[in-house]
C-alpha positions in Angstrom: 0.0 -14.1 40.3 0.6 -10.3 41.5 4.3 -10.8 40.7 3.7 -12.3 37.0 1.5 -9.4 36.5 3.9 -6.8 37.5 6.6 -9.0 35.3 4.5 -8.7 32.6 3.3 -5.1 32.3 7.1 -4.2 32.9 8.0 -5.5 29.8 5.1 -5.3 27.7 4.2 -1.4 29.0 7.4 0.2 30.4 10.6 0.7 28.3 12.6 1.9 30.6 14.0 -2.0 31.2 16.2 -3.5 28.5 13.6 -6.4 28.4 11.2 -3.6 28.3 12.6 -1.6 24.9 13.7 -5.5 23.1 10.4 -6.1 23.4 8.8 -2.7 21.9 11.8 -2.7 18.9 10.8 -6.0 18.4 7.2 -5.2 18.4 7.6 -2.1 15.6 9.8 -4.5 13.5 6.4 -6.9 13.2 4.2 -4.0 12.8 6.1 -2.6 9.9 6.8 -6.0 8.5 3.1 -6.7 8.7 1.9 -3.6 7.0 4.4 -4.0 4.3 3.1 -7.6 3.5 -0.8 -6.7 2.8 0.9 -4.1 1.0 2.5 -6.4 -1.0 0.1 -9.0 -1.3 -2.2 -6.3 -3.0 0.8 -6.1 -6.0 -1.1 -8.7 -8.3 2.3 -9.2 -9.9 4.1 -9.6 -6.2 0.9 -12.3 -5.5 0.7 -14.5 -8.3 3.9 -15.1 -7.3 4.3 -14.9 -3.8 0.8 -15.4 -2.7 0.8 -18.3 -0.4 4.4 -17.0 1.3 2.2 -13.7 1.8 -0.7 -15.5 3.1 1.1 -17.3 5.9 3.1 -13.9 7.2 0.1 -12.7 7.0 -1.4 -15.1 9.4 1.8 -15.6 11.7 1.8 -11.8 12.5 -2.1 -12.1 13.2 -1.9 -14.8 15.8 1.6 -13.1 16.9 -0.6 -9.7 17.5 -3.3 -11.6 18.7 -1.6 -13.1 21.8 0.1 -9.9 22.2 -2.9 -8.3 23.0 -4.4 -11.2 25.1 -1.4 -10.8 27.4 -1.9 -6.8 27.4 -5.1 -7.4 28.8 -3.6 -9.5 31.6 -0.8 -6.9 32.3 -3.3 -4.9 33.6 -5.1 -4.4 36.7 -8.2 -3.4 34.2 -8.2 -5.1 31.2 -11.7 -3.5 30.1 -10.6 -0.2 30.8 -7.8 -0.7 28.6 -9.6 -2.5 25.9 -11.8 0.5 26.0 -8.8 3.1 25.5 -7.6 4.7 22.0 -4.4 1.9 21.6 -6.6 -1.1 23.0 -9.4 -0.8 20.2 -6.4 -0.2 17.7 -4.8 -3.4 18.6 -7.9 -5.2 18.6 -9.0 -3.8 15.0 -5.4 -4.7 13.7 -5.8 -8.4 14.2 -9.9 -8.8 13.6 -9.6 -8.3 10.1 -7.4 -11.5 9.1 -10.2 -13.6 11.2 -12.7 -11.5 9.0 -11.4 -12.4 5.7 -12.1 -16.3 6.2 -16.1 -14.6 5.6 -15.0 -11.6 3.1 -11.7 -12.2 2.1 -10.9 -8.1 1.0 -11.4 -7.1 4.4 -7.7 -8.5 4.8 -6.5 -5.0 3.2 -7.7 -3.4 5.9 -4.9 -4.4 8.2 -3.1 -1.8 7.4 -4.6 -0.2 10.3 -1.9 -1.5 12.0 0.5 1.3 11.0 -1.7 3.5 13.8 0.6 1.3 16.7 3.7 2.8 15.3 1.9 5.9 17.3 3.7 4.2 20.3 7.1 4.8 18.7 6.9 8.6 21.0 6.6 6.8 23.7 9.3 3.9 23.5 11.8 6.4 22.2 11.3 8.5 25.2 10.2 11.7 22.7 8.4 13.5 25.7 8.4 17.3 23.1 6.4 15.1 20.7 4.0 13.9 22.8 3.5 17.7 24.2 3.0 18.9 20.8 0.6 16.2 20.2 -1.0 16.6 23.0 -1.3 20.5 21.8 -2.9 19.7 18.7 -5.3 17.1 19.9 -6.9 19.9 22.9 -7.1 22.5 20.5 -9.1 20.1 17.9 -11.4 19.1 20.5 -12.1 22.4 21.4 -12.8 23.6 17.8 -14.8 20.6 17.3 -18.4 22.1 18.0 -17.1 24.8 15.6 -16.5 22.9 13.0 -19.7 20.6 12.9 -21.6 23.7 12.8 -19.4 25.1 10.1 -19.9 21.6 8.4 -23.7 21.5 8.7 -23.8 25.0 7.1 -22.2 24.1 4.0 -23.7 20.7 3.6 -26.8 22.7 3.5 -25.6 25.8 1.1 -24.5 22.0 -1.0 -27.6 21.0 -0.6 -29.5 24.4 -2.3 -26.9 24.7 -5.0 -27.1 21.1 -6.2 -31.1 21.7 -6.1 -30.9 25.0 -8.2 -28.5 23.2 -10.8 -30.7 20.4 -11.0 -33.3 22.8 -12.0 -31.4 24.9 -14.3 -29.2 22.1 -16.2 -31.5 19.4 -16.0 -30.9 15.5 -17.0 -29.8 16.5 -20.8 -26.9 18.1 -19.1 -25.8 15.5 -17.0 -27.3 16.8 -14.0 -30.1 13.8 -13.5 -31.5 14.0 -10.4 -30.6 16.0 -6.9 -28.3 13.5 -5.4 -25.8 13.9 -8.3 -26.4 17.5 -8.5 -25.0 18.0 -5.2 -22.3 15.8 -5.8 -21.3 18.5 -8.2 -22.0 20.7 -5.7 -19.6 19.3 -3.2 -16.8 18.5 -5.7 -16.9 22.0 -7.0 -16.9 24.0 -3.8 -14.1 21.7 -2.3 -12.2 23.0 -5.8 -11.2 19.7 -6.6 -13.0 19.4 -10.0 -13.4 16.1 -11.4 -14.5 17.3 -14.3 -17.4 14.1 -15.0 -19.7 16.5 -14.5 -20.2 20.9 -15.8 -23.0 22.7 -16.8 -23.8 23.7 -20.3 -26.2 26.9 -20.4 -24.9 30.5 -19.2 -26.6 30.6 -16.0 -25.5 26.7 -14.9 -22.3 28.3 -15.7 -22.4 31.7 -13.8 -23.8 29.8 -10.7 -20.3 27.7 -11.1 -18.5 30.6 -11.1 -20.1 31.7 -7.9 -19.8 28.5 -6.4 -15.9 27.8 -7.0 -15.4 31.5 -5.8 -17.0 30.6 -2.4 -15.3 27.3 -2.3 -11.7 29.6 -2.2 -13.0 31.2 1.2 -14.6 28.1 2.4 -11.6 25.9 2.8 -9.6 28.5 4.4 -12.5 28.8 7.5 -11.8 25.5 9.8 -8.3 26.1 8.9 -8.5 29.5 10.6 -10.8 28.0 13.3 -8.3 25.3 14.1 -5.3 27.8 14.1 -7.4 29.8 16.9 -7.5 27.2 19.1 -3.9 25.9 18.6 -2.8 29.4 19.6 -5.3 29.8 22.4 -3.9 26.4 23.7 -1.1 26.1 26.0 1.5 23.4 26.6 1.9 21.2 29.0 4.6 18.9 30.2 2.9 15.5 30.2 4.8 12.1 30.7 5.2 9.1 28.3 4.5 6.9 31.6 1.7 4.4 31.3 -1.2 3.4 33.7 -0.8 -0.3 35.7 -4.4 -0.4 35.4 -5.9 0.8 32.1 -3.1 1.6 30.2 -3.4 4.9 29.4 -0.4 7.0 28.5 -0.1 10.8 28.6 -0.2 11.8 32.1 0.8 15.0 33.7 4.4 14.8 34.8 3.0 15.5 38.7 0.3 13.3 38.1 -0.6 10.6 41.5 -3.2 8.8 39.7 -4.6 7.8 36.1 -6.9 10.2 34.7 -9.0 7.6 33.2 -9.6 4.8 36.1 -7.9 6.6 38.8 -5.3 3.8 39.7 -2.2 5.0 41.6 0.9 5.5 39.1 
């Protein structure tokens, strides 16, 4: 059973065999092929013709994707660990909307999700500078994360006054009936974006606009700067495309003895 294990995670989580990379080409070829279906399926031109064909690709790459990831989970020495892992709960979320439309059929859309396990493409290609980089950029967002939520709960509060003060000033023969949909002026015209459903009338509605896109300029430009920090502040590291026998996980320091998630030897 040890040996069919081994077998198995060789060629379903190392690409270093030919077996190994046929099975990962093959496995991008379905992913993309999938995604492109419920793409076309949503073409009401593309279904009224082709809707049945579309239905049953649809289906075939479901249970294709679904006993893919029953026999990831037996590849490994701990399947919950890597159910639990960033990749497991994507390929679990890929297939779990087909078995969901059968209830609500729209949720089918959602497997587009499935693009997210082309993600794997940096590791099957061997492109270790990629997965550096990306490891770069996902340290340096983690550590600007507390930064951000405060920077975030600050402006959903300055949102939060303006769209009050608007309320008061414009009123509901404006447009501006009630708070919520004050402040989702409030929020569409500091982010700059400007729908344009919705402007104030009166000379003061109009000079608190003027204030508010202003501030919406500097705004923006703050968790840029914040993020930029960190990636700066962040070194690189050399990390290796090799995955754990026992979760799963990939990213691993090149001189790294054991998985940082379940501590399994490498």
């Amino acid at each position: 059973m040890r040996k069919r294990q081994a077998q198995l995670y060789k060629v379903i989580f190392e690409s270093d065999t030919r077996a190994g990379r046929a099975f990962d080409v093959v496995l991008l070829i379905c992913i993309l092929a999938s995604v492109l279906v419920v793409m076309l399926d949503s073409v009401e031109s593309v279904r009224a013709e082709y809707g049945p064909a579309l239905y049953l690709l649809e289906w075939f790459f479901t249970v294709l994707f679904t006993i893919e990831y029953v026999l990831r989970l037996l590849a490994v020495g701990r399947p919950i660990r890597y159910a639990r892992s960033f990749f497991g709960v994507v390929d679990l979320v890929a297939i779990v909307p087909t078995y969901l439309s059968l209830v609500l059929p729209e949720t089918r859309y959602l497997l587009v999700v499935r693009v997210l396990r082309m993600l794997r493409i940096f590791r099957i290609f061997k492109l270790a500078e990629y997965l550096n980089q990306a490891d770069v950029i996902i340290r340096a967002l983690r550590t600007a994360l507390p930064k951000i939520i405060v920077f975030l709960f600050a402006v959903m509060t300055a949102v939060v006054i303006i769209g009050s003060l608007m309320y008061v000033i414009e009123g509901a023969e404006n447009g501006f009936t009630n708070i919520p949909q004050s402040v989702y002026w409030a929020i569409v015209t500091l982010t700059t974006v400007g729908y344009g459903d919705m402007s104030p009338q009166t000379a003061l509605g109009r000079t608190l606009a003027s204030i508010v896109m202003i501030l919406g300029y500097g705004i923006i430009a703050v968790p840029t700067g914040i993020v930029t920090v960190e990636l700066t502040r962040t070194p690189a590291r050399e990390i290796s495309p090799r995955t754990c026998p026992g979760c799963g996980r990939e990213g691993h320091d090149l001189d790294a003895k054991h998985c940082k998630l379940c501590g399994m030897a490498l």
